[in-house]
C-alpha positions in Angstrom: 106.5 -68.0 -51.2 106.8 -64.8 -52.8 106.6 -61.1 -52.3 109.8 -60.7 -50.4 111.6 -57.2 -51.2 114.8 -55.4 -49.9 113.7 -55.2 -46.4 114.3 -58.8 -46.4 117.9 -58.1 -47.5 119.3 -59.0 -43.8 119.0 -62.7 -42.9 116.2 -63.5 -45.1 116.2 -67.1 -44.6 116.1 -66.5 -41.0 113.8 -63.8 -41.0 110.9 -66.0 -43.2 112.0 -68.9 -40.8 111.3 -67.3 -38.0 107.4 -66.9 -38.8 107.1 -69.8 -40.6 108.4 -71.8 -37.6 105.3 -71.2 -35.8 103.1 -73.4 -37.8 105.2 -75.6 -38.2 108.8 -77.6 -38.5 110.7 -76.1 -41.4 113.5 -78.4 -43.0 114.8 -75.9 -45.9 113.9 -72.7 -47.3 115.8 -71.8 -51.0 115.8 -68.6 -52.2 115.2 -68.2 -56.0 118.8 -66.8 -57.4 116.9 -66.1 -60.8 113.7 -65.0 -59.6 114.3 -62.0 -57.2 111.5 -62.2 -54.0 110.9 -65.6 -54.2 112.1 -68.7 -52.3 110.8 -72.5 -52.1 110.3 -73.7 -48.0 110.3 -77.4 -47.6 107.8 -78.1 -44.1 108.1 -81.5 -42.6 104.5 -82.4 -42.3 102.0 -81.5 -44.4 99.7 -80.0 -41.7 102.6 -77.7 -41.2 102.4 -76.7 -44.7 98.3 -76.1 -44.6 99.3 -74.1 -41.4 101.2 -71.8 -43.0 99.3 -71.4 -45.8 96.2 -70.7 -44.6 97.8 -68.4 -41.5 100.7 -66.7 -43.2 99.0 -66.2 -46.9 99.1 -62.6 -48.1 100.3 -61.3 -44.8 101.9 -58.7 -44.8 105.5 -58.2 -43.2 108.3 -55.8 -43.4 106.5 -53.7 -46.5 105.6 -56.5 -48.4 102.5 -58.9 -49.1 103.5 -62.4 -48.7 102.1 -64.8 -51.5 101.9 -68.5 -50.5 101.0 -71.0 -52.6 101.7 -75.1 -52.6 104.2 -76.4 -55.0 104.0 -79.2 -57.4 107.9 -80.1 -56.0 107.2 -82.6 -52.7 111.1 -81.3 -51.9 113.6 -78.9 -52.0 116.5 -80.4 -54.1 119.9 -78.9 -54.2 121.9 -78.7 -57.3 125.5 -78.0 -56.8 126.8 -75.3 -54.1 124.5 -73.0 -53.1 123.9 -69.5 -54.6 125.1 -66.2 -52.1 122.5 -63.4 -51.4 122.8 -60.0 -50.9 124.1 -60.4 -47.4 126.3 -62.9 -47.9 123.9 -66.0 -46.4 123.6 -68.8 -48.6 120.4 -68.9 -50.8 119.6 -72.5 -49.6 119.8 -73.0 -46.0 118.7 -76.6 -44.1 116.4 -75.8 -40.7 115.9 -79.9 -39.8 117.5 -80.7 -36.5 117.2 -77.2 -35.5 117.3 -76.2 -32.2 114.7 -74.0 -32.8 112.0 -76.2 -33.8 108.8 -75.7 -32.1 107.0 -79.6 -33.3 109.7 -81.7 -32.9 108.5 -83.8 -30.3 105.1 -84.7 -29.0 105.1 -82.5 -25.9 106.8 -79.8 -27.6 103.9 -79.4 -30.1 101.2 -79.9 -27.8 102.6 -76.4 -26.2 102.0 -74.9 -29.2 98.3 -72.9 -30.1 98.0 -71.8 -33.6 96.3 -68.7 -34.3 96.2 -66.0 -37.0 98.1 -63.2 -36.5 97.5 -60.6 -34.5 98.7 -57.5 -33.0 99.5 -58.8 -29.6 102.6 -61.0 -29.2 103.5 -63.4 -26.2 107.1 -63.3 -25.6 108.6 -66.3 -23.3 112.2 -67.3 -22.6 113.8 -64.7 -20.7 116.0 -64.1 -17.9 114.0 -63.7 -14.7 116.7 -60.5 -14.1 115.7 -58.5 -17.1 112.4 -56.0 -17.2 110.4 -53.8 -19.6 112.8 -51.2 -20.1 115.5 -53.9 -21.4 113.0 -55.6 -23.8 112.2 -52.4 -25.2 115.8 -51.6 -25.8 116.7 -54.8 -27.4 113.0 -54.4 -29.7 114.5 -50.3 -30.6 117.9 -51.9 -31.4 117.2 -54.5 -34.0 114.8 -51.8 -35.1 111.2 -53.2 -34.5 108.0 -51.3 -34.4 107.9 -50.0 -30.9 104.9 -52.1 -28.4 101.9 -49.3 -27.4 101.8 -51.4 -24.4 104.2 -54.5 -23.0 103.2 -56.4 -19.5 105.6 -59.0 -18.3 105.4 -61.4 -15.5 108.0 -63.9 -13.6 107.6 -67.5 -13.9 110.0 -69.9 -11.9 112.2 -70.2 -15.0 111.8 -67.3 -16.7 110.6 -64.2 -17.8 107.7 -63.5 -20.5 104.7 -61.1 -21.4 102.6 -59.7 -23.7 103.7 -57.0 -26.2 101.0 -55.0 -28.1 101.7 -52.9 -31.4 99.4 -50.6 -33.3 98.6 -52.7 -36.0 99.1 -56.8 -37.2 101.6 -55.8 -39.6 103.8 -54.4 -36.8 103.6 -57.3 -34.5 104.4 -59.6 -37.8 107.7 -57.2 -38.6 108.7 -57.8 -34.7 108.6 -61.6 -35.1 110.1 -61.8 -38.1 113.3 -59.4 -36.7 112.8 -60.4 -32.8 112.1 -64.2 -32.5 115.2 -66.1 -31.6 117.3 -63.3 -30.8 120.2 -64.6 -28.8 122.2 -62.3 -26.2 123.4 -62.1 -22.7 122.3 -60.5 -20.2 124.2 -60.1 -16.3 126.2 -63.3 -17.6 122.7 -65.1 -18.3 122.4 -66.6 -21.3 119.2 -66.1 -23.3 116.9 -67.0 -26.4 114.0 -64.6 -26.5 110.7 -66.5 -28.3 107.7 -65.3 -30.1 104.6 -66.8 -30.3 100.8 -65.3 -31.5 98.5 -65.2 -29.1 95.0 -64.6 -31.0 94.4 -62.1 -28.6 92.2 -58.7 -30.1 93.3 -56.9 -26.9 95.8 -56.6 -24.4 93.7 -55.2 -20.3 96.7 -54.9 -18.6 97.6 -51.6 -16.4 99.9 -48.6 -18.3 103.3 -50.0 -18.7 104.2 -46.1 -16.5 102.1 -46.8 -14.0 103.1 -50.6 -13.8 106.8 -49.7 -13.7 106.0 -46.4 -10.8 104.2 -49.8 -8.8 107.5 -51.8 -9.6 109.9 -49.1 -8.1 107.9 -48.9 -5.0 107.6 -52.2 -4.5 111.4 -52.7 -5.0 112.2 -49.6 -2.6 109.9 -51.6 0.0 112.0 -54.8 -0.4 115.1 -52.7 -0.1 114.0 -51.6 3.3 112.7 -54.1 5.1 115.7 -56.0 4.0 117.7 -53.2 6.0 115.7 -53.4 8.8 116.1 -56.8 8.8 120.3 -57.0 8.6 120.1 -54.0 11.5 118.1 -56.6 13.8 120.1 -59.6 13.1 121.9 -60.8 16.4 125.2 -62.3 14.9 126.3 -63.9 18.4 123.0 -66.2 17.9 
């Protein structure tokens, strides 16, 4: 893989990880110490090699146009210890046994759907406490594209949404910064995940009238669970 500049200067091995993950299981990526933008990714199946080829191929991602080609090494080999980047991470880093691996086992791959990028992002993951204003802060933070349009909805676990941006290359920038950010939340513990959806276009209500429905709807709840405390008979 080539084509990566200085905006891959922070966690570049995690950033290109990040996308690459889903396609499939990564076991190492090696950055190039004497060919500047370039770095060597060892998949674990082939499939997940062709996936990332013929998905991720020339796309482009934080101001640069990703080349990806196959390589006549079957495996990344490391000689001695490994070179330091820019940013202090090691040039060679190992993703096999990762947590974060999204086809390690039969029923996690089957909840996978490959698609080409897009501009709309699912998100998953969640607490079920957080909301759209918290997302958007976290997304302005670690300095992502801002969403033209977010909707998010509550499962039983979790919660997760759609985010849309004004163009592919925005959405790929926010996966590559935003997947797998880690952080806390009301003492929850939580691993926010990005996923392509293949979605061209996100019908969901505007995120200010969606949030003016959420604060009535809350003020409601907040009520009738007043009425209901001022019409409880404690002697029962």
């Amino acid at each position: 893989s080539s084509g990566i500049n200085a905006e891959w200067s922070l966690r570049p091995g995690g950033k290109l990880f990040n996308l690459l993950c889903m396609y499939g299981d990564v076991n190492k990526i090696k950055f190039l110490m004497t060919k500047k933008g370039i770095a060597m990714v060892e998949m674990k199946e082939g499939r997940g090699a062709d996936s990332v080829l013929r998905f991720l191929n020339r796309a482009k991602v934080l101001g640069s146009s990703l080349s990806i080609s196959p390589s006549k090494h079957r495996e990344v080999v490391l000689f001695g210890p490994p070179g330091i980047l820019e940013d202090g991470s090691e040039a060679c880093q190992v993703f096999s046994g990762s947590r974060f691996l999204r086809y390690s086992t039969e029923k996690k791959a089957s909840k996978n759907r490959q698609v080409e990028p897009t501009k709309i992002l699912h998100f998953f993951a969640l607490p079920l406490e957080v909301d759209e204003d918290f997302l958007l802060k976290l997304l302005e933070d670690k300095g992502c594209p801002t969403p033209t349009s977010i909707s998010m909805h509550k499962s039983e676990v979790c919660s997760a949404g759609l985010l849309e941006f004004d163009s592919t290359e925005e959405a790929l920038d926010t996966a590559a910064i935003a997947n797998h950010l880690q952080g806390s939340h009301q003492g929850n513990r939580y691993l926010l995940k990005i996923a392509f959806t293949g979605k061209k276009s996100m019908p969901i209500d505007n995120y200010e009238e969606s949030r003016e429905s959420r604060q009535t709807a809350s003020k409601d709840a907040k009520s009738k669970e007043k009425d209901e405390k001022s019409g409880r008979n404690f002697d029962d």
